[in-house]
C-alpha positions as CSV (number, residue, x, y, z in Angstrom):
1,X,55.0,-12.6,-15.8
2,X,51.4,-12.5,-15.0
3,X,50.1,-10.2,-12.1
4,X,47.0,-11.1,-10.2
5,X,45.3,-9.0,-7.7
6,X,43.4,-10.9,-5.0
7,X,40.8,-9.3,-3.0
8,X,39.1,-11.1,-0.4
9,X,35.8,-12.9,-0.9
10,X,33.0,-12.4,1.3
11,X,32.0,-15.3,3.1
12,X,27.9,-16.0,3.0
13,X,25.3,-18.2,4.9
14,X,21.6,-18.3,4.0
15,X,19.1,-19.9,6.5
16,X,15.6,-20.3,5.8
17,X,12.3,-21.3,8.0
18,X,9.3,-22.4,5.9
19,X,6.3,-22.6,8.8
20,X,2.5,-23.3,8.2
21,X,-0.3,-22.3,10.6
22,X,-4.2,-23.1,10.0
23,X,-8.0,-21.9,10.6
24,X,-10.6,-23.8,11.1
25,X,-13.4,-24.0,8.5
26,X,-16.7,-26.3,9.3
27,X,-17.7,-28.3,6.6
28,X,-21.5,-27.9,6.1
29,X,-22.8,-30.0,3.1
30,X,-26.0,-27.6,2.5
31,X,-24.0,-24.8,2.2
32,X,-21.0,-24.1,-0.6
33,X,-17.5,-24.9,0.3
34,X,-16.5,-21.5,-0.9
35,X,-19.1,-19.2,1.0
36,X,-17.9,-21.5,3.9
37,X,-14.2,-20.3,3.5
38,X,-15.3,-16.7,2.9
39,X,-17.4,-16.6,5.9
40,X,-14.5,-18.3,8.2
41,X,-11.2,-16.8,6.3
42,X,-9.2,-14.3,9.0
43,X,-7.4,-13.3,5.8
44,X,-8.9,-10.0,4.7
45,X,-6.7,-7.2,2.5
46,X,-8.2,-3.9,0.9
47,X,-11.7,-5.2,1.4
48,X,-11.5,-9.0,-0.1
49,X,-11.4,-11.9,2.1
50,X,-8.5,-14.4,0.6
51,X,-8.6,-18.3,1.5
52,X,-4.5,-18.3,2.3
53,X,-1.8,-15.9,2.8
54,X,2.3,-16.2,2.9
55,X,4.0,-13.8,4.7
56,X,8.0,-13.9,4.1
57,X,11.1,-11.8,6.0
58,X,14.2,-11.4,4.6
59,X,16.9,-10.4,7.2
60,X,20.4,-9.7,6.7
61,X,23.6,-9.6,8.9
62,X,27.2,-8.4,7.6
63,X,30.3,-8.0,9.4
64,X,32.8,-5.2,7.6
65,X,36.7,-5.1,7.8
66,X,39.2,-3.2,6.9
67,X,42.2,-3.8,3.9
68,X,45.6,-2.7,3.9
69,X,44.2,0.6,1.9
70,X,42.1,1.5,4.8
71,X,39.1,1.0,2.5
72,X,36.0,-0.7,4.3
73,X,34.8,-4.2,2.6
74,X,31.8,-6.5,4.1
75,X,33.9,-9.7,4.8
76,X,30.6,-11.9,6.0
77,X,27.0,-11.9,4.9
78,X,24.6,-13.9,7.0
79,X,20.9,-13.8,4.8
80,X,18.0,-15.4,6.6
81,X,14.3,-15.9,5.1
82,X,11.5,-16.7,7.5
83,X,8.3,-17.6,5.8
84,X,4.5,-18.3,7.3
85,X,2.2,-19.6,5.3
86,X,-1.4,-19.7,6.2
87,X,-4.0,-22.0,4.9
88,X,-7.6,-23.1,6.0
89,X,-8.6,-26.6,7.6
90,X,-11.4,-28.4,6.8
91,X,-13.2,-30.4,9.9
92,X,-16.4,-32.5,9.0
93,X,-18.2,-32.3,5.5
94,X,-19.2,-35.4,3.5
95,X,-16.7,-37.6,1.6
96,X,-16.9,-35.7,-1.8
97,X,-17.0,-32.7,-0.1
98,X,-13.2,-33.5,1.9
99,X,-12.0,-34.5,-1.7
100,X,-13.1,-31.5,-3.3
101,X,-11.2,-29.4,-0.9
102,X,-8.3,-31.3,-0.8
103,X,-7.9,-30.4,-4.2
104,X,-8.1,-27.0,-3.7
105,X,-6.2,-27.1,-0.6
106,X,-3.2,-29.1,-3.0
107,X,-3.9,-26.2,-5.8
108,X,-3.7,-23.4,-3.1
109,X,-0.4,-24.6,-1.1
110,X,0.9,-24.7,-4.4
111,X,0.1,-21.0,-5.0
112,X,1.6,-20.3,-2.1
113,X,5.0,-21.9,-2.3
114,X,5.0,-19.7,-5.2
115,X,5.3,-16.7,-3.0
116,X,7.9,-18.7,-0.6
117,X,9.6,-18.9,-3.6
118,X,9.8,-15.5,-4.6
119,X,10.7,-14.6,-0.8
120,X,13.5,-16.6,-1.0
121,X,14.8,-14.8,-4.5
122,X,15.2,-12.3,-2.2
123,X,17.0,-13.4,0.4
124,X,19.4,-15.1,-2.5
125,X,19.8,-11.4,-4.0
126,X,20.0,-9.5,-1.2
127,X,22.9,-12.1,0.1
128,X,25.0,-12.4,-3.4
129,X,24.5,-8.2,-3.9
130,X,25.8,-7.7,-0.2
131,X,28.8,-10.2,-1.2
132,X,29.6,-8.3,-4.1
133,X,29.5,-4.6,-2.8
134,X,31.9,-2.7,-3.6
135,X,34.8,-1.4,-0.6
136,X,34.4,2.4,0.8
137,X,36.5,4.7,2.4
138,X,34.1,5.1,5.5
139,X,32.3,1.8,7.3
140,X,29.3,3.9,8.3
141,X,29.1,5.0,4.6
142,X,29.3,1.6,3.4
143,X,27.1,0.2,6.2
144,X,24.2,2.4,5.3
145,X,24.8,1.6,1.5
146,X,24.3,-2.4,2.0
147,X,21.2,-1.3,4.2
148,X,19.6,0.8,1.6
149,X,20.8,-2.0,-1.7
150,X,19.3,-5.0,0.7
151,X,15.5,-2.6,1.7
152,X,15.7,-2.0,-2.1
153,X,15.9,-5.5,-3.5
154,X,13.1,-6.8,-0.6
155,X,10.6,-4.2,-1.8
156,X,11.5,-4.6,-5.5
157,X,10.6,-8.6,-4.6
158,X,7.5,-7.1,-3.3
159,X,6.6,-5.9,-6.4
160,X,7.3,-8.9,-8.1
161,X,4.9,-10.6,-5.3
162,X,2.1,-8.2,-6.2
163,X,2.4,-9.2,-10.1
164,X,2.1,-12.7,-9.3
165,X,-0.7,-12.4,-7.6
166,X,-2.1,-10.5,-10.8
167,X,-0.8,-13.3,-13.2
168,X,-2.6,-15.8,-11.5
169,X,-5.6,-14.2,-10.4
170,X,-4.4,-15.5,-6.2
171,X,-3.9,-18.8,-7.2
172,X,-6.9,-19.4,-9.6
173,X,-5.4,-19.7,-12.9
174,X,-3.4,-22.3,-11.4
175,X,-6.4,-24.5,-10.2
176,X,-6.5,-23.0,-6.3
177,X,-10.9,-22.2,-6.9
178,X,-14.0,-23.1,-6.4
179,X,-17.3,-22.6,-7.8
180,X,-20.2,-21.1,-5.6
């Protein structure tokens, strides 16, 4: 006779927003297309002005019950990622000039779906490690563990972020530049 034990799985939803917004850069043909961007760019981080930026959110919901041991067990997950993604917008500028950018522009959305992605790693761990918690005696105990575990994986993603960036020089070493 075989003997299973069955625990309850936790039942888990991911949403995700991807959203873009824009600034306006003036194409001038005397001038360089990248003195342009530098001069128009909002984006400015420990004194460097950057062409684009991502920002991403993970959030995360769980609902807890309670088994026939009295332990305490998250019984739903609910994981949302909400992503902005910022890039510039060329207006005017001579044909060649449009094309250029539009490579770059191509190069640098690329870059950043690159940090979408690693934004929604994170909202995949954070939901599969809350699934897979282990049950506790006390709710509140349990409720500030899955709080601390999902804070730890988003700033451990972070990280990851911050080495990406340093891999591909922001975006350069995968095409997203432009010479002065």
């Amino acid at each position: 006779m075989t003997l299973a034990l069955i625990a309850p799985i936790a039942s888990a939803e991911i949403t995700e927003s991807l959203t873009y917004s824009d600034y306006e850069v003036q194409a001038n043909n005397s001038r360089s297309l990248a003195r342009a961007l530098n001069n128009t760019s909002p984006i400015r981080h420990d004194g460097q002005t950057f062409h684009a930026y991502t920002s991403w959110r993970v959030n995360w919901r769980y609902q807890w019950a309670t088994d026939a041991n009295g332990d305490c067990r998250i019984s739903e997950v609910s994981t949302g990622l909400n992503t902005t993604i910022q890039l510039p917008r060329l207006v005017g500028g001579s044909d060649i000039l449009r094309e250029r950018f539009q490579r770059y522009l191509t190069a640098l959305n690329q870059h950043e779906l690159g940090h979408h992605q690693i934004g929604r790693k994170a909202a995949l761990e954070v939901n599969r490690q809350l699934q897979a918690m282990p049950a506790m005696k006390d709710c509140q105990r349990l409720s500030s563990a899955a709080n601390k575990l999902a804070s730890r994986i988003v700033n451990q993603l972070k990280d990851e972020e911050r080495t990406y960036d340093l891999i591909t020089v922001h975006g350069r070493l995968q095409g997203a530049r432009l010479d002065y």
